[in-house]
N, C-alpha and C positions, 0 to 999 in steps of 0.2 A: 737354403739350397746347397745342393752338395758342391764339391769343386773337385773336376776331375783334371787330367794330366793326359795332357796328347803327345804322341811324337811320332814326328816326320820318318818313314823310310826311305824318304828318296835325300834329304838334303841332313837330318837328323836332329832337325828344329825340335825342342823343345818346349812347351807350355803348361799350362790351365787354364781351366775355363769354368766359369761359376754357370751351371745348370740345372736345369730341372730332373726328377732322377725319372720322366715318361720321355723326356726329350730324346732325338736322336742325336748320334754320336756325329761329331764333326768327321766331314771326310776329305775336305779341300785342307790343304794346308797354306796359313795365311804369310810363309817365308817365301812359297818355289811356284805356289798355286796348282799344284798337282794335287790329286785325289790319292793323294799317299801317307794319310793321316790312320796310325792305331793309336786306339786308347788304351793307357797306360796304367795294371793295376798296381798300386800303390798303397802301403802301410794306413796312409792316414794319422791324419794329427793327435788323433783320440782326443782325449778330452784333458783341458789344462785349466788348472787351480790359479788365481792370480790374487796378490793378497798376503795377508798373515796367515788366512786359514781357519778353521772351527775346529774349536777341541769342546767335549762334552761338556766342561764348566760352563761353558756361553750358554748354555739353555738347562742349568744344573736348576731344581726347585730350591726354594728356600731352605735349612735345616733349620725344622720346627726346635730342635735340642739344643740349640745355639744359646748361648747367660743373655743375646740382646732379648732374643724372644722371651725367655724365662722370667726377666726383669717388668715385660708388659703384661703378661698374665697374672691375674691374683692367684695367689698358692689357697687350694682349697681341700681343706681336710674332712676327712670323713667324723661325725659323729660317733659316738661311744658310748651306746646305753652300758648300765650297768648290770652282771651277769644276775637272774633270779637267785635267791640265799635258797637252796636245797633244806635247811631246815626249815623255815615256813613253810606253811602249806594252809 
């Protein structure tokens, strides 16, 4: 739920208030009790990281080229027939 910010114009109360965003807006003010409450547009907190953080190594795939990898694969060579001699036939 979103958290909006109200404030008083008759005494100059200050607040917020965690609500729903179909709810209606507060209109009583809960310092003076007068019906002199506007809601307050506000930046917002946007959105905050807490943490070290992700950098692309964290989810980097293996490198298949790496000498660990190299050393578990058997090295496989290709065969080598020998070329036909041109003078036979």
């Amino acid at each position: 739920m979103p958290t909006y910010q109200y404030l008083c114009r008759n005494c100059n109360y200050e607040f917020e208030k965690m609500q729903s965003i179909v709810s209606e807006p507060l209109k009583k003010c809960p310092n003076c009790n007068k019906n002199t409450l506007k809601k307050v547009i506000t930046g917002g907190a946007g959105l905050i990281f807490k943490g070290s953080g992700f950098y692309i190594t964290d989810y980097k795939k293996t490198d298949h080229k790496s000498s660990k990898h190299k050393e578990s694969l058997p090295e496989i060579k290709a065969e080598t027939k020998p070329k036909p001699d041109k003078k036979t036939k």
